[in-house]
N, C-alpha and C positions, 0 to 999 in steps of 0.2 A: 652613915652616908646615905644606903640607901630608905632610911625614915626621913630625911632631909629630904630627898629627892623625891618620895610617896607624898608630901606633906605638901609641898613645892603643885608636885602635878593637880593635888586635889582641888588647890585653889586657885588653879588657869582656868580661864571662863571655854566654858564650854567650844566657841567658837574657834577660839584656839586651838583647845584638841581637836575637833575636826579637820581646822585647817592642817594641822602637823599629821594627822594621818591620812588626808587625802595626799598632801604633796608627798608622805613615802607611798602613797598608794602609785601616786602617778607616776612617782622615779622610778617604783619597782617594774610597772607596766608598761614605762618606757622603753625601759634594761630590758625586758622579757621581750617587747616587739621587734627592738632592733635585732638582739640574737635572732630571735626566728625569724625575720626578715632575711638574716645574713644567711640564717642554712639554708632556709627553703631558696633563697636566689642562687643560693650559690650549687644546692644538690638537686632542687626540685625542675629550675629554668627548663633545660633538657625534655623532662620530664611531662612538664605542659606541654611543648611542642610535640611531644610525640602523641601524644595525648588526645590535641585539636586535631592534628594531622589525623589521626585515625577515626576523630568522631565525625570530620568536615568528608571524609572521603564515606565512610557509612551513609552519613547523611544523604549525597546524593546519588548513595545505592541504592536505597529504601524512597527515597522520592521520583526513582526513575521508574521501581516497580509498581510505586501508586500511581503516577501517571497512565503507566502503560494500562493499570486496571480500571482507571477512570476512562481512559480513552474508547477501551473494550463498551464499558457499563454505557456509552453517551454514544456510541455508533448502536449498541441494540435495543436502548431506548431514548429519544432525544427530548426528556422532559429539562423543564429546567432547573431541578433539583440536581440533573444526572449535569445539566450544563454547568453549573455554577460549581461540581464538586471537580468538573475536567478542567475547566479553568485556574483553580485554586491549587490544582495538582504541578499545573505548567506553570506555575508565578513562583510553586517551591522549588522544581526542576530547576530553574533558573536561576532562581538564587543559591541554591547550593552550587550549581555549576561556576558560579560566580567565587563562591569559597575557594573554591580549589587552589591551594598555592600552584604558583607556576613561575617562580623564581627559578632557573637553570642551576643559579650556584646553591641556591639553597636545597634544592628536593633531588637533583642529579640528573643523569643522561635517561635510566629508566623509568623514572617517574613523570619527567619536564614528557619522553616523546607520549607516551601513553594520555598524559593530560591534553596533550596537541592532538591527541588523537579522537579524545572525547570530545570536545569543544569544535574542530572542525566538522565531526559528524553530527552533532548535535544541531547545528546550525540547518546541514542539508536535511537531518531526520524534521526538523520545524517544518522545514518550506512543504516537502511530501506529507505531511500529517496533515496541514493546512488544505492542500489543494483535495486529499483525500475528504474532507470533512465538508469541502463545498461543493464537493462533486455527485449528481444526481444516483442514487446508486443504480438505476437501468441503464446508466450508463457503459458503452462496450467496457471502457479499460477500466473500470471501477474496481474490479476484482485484481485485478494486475497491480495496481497504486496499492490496495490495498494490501495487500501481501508483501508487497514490497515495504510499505509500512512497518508490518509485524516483523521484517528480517531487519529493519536498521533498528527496531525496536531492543531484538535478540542481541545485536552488535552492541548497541551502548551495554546493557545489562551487562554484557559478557566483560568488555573494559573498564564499566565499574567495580567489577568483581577481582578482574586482576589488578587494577590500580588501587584498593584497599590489598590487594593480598605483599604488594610490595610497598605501600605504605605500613604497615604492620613487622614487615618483613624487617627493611630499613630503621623502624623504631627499636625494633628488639637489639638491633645490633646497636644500637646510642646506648638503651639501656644497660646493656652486660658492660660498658665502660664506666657508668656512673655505680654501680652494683656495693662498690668497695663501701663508698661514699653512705650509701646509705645501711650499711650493715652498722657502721661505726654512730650515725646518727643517732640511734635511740639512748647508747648510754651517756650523749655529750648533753641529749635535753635532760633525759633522769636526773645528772649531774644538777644541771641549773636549775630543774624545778623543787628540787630539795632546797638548796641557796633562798630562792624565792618563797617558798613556804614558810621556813625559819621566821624570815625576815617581816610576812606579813602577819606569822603568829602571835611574834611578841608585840606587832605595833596592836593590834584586834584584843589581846588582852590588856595592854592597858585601857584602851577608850571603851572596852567592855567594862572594866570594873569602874570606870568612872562615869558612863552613860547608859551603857544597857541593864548593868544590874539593880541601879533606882526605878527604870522604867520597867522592868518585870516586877518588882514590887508595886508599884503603881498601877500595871494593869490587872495584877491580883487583886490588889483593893479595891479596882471601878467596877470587875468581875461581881464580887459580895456585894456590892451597893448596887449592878443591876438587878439583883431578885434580893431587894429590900432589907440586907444584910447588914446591918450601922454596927455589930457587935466587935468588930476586929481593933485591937490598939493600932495607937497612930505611928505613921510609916516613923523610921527615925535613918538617915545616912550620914554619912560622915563628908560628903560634899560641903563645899562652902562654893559654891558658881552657882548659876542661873537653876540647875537641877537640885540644888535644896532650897532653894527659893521654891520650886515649886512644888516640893515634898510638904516645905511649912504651911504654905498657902492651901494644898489639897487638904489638910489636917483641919485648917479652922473651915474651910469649904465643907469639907465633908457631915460636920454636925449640923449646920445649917442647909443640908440639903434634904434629911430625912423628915424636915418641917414642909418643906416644899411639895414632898414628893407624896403625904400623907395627902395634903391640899390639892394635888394636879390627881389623886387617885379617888378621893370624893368628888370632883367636876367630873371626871370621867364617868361614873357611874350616875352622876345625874344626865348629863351628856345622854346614855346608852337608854334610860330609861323616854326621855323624852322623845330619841329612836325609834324607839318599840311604839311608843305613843303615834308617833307619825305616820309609820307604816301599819298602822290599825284603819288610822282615816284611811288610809290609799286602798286597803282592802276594802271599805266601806264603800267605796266610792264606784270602788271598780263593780262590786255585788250589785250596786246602784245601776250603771252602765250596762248592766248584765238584764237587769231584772227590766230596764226602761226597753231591750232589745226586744227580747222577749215580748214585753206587749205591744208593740208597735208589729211583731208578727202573726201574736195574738188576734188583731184586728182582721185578719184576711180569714176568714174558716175556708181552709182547703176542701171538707166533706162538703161544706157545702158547692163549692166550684166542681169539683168534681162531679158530686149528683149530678148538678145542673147540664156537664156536659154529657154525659151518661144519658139524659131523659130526651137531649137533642141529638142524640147518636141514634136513640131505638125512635125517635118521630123520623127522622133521617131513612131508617132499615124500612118503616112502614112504608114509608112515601117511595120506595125503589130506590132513592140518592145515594147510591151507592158508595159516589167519589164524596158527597157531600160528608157520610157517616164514616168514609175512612180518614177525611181529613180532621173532624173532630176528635176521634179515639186516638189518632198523631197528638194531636194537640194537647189532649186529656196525660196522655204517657210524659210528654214533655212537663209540665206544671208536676203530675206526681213527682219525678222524677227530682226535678229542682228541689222541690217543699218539703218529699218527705224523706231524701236521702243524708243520713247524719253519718256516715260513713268517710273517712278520710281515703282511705283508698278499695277500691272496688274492682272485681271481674273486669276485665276488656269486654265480656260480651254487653253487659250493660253501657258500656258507652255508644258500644258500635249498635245497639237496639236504638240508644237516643237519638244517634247520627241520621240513622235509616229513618226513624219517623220525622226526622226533621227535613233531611231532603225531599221525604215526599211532599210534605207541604210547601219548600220550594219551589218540586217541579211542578203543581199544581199552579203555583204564580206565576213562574216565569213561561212553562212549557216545554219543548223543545231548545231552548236557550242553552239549559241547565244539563249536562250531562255527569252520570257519579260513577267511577269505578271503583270496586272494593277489590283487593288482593290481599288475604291476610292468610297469612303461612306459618302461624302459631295457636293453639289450644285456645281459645278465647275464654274459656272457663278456667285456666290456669295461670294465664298473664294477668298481674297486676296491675293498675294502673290508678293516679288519683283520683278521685271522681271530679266531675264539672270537666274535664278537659280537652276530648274532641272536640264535643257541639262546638262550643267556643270558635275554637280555630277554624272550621269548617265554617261558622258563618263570618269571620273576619274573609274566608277568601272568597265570600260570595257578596257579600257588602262591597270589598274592599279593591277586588280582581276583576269577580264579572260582573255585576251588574253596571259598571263605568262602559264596557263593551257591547255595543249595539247587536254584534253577533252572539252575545255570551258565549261560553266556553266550557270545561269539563273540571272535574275534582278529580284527582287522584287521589285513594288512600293505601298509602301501602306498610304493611306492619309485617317484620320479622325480628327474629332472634339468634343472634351470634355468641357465642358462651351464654355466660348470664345476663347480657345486654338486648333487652328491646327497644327495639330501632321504629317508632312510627313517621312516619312520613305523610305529610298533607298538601299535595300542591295543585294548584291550578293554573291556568292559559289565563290570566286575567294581564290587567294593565304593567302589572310588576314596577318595579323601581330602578332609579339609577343607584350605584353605587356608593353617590355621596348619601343619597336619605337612606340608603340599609345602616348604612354606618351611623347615623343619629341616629337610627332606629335602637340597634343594639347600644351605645351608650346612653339612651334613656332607660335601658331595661336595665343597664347597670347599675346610673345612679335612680331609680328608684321612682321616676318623674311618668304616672302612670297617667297624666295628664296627654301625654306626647304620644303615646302608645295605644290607649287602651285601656279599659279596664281589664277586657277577660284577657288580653295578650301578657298583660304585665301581672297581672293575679296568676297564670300560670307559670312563669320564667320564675317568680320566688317564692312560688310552692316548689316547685322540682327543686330547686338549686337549695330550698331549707333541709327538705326533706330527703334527697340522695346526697348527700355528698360527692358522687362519682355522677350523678345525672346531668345532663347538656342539653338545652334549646339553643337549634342554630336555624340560621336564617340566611335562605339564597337568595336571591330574586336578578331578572334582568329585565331591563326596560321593555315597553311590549312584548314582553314574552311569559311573564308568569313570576310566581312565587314559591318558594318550598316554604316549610318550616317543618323542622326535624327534630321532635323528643327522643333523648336518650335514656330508657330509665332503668336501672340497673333489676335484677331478677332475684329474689333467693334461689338457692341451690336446693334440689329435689329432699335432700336429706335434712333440710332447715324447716322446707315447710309441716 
């Protein structure tokens, strides 16, 4: 009988069995949900209520004390980080106070006046917190409202405190009557989850032995054939459904794939060689682009520009021209400085030497126009920084700031360091911007559009941002009033360098 019945299942198509051990799957999970549906409603009901009751009365204990420390935080500083977090505090107050059961038959005579008692004060505690918050604090009664504040403040805390102590109180005593109920629950689920296991073992082994164990052979076999294994005899089961159908079929597949597979592994390796071949040109190309850079720099002899300003520097000293031979040897420092520095990052004192000989020859153009304050409050010899990247900035805000202003205006440069972080700062009194153009300012430095920007503004935003990881360029600016712009560039640790 049961070879009749082994022989019988072996040749139900697959679909079959699945469906016959979903629908026990689902009876069984049906069976399982309604029991436990029926204890937990019947033992747990209770048990939620006490449950909410105790989290909903919590809840507007701990939102009455963040209020109250928000409230504290936004009277001793009125930013509106401190606004937005007092507000958010009184929208939670609220709403939990709103939780609060307040059914008479349902929570009792202790609970129902206490809650009447939160909710009435609550109301008057809004109206004096309110007037307190708009009230000038030089004003005479300011202290008196206030204070009167912080005591109805104490008041709720304190009826929060007890209206949890007797919610709690009141739950425990539901509890100890349902206690019985659930002492007796665990061995009535043990019970039926033994029933239920039985039940889905033997459905699991039969569709295991008639679908899962062809398919662990199967994915043994595609195993060996992935690292070019053809050596294994062919699968053999004793199915007759859709799963030796496809034992047969993987069988004649299978020798025919190791033809395949020899064929897809010589394209590949010609593939990889004409690869290599391609990436030869592109190095070729680039050495090309390299070697074409090179002499188009070739073309300028720095020795000789230099001499030349050198020989007009000392006819300059002969002749007295004092300002004329300082403004040259500025000049001379600036071009060395560009041409012969191959260094990606360098001293801060070499920038702030390029800066200084640059604003001389500035002030020598514009005059009195131009005014430069240096403030630097770090080791100049010890702070790193990229090379090329003051001057730059410094003359974006004298192109850019002052010389638009008939009066011209000053540069600030101010540099310090907070742990590892050097903080330089570049701003000037010039025209500044509004709002909306900072804002396309900075998404062209994001997408990369150095057309909109600048060369040297946007050649700096993605050297810093390549090269630090934690580094930052930001950008202030207000309408006639001026500009910042502020590198952040991260420091090694004394024991690194």
């Amino acid at each position: 009988m049961l070879r009749y019945i082994k022989n019988l299942w072996l040749g139900v198509s697959i679909k079959k069995k699945m469906g016959f051990y979903v629908g026990v799957v689902i009876l069984i999970v049906g069976l399982s949900a309604m029991f436990t549906f029926f204890l937990m409603d019947f033992s747990l009901g209770s048990f939620n209520i006490i449950l909410d009751d105790n989290a909903v009365s919590y809840d507007f204990q701990e939102a009455m004390e963040v209020e109250t420390a928000a409230f504290e935080s936004y009277l001793r500083d009125r930013t509106d980080e401190n606004r937005q977090a007092y507000e958010e505090a009184c929208s939670q107050t609220g709403e939990c106070l709103d939780r609060l059961p307040y059914d008479y038959r349902v929570i009792g005579r202790d609970r129902y006046a206490k809650t009447w008692n939160i909710r009435n004060s609550y109301g008057s505690y809004c109206q004096a917190r309110d007037t307190v918050l708009g009230m000038d604090q030089e004003n005479q009664g300011y202290i008196t409202s206030l204070y009167r504040v912080y005591s109805m403040q104490e008041y709720l805390q304190t009826y929060a405190r007890q209206l949890l102590q007797l919610t709690m109180e009141m739950g425990n005593t539901s509890y100890q009557k349902e206690v019985l109920v659930f002492y007796r629950m665990p061995y009535l689920i043990l019970l039926v989850a033994v029933i239920l296991i039985v039940m889905v073992t033997l459905v699991a082994r039969l569709v295991s032995g008639a679908v899962i164990s062809p398919m662990e052979k199967l994915a043994d076999a595609t195993r060996k054939i992935a690292v070019n294994d053809f050596s294994g005899e062919d699968l053999t089961v004793e199915n007759r459904d859709e799963m030796g159908e496809m034992v047969r079929a993987f069988n004649r597949m299978k020798h025919a794939t190791e033809g395949y597979i020899r064929t897809l592994t010589q394209n590949y390796e010609m593939a990889e060689l004409l690869h290599k071949e391609e990436m030869q040109k592109v190095e070729i190309e680039k050495r090309l682009q390299d070697t074409r850079l090179e002499l188009l720099k070739s073309q300028i002899n720095p020795h000789f520009l230099f001499n030349t300003l050198n020989i007009i520097a000392c006819m300059a000293k002969l002749e007295d021209a004092d300002t004329t031979e300082r403004m040259i040897t500025s000049m001379s420092n600036l071009f060395r400085y560009n041409l012969k520095t191959s260094e990606q990052i360098v001293p801060l004192r070499q920038e702030l030497s390029v800066v200084q000989d640059y604003m001389y020859i500035q002030k020598m153009r514009f005059g009195e126009r131009i005014r430069y304050d240096l403030d630097c409050q770090v080791d100049d010899m010890t702070a790193m920084v990229p090379a090329f990247t003051l001057q730059p900035l410094v003359e974006n805000a004298i192109v850019h700031g002052l010389a638009k202003k008939e009066q011209g205006g000053r540069i600030y440069l101010r540099i310090w360091q907070k742990d590892n972080m050097l903080t330089i700062s570049i701003g000037d009194t010039g025209i500044g911007m509004d709002e909306k153009t900072r804002q396309n300012l900075l998404e062209a430095l994001e997408s990369h559009q150095t057309a909109r920007v600048g060369i040297g503004l946007g050649n700096i935003y993605q050297r810093i941002r390549a090269m630090y990881p934690d580094g930052e360029v930001r950008v202030y600016s207000r309408l006639n009033c001026g500009t910042v712009i502020q590198l952040r560039i991260p420091q090694k640790k004394p024991e690194e360098l």
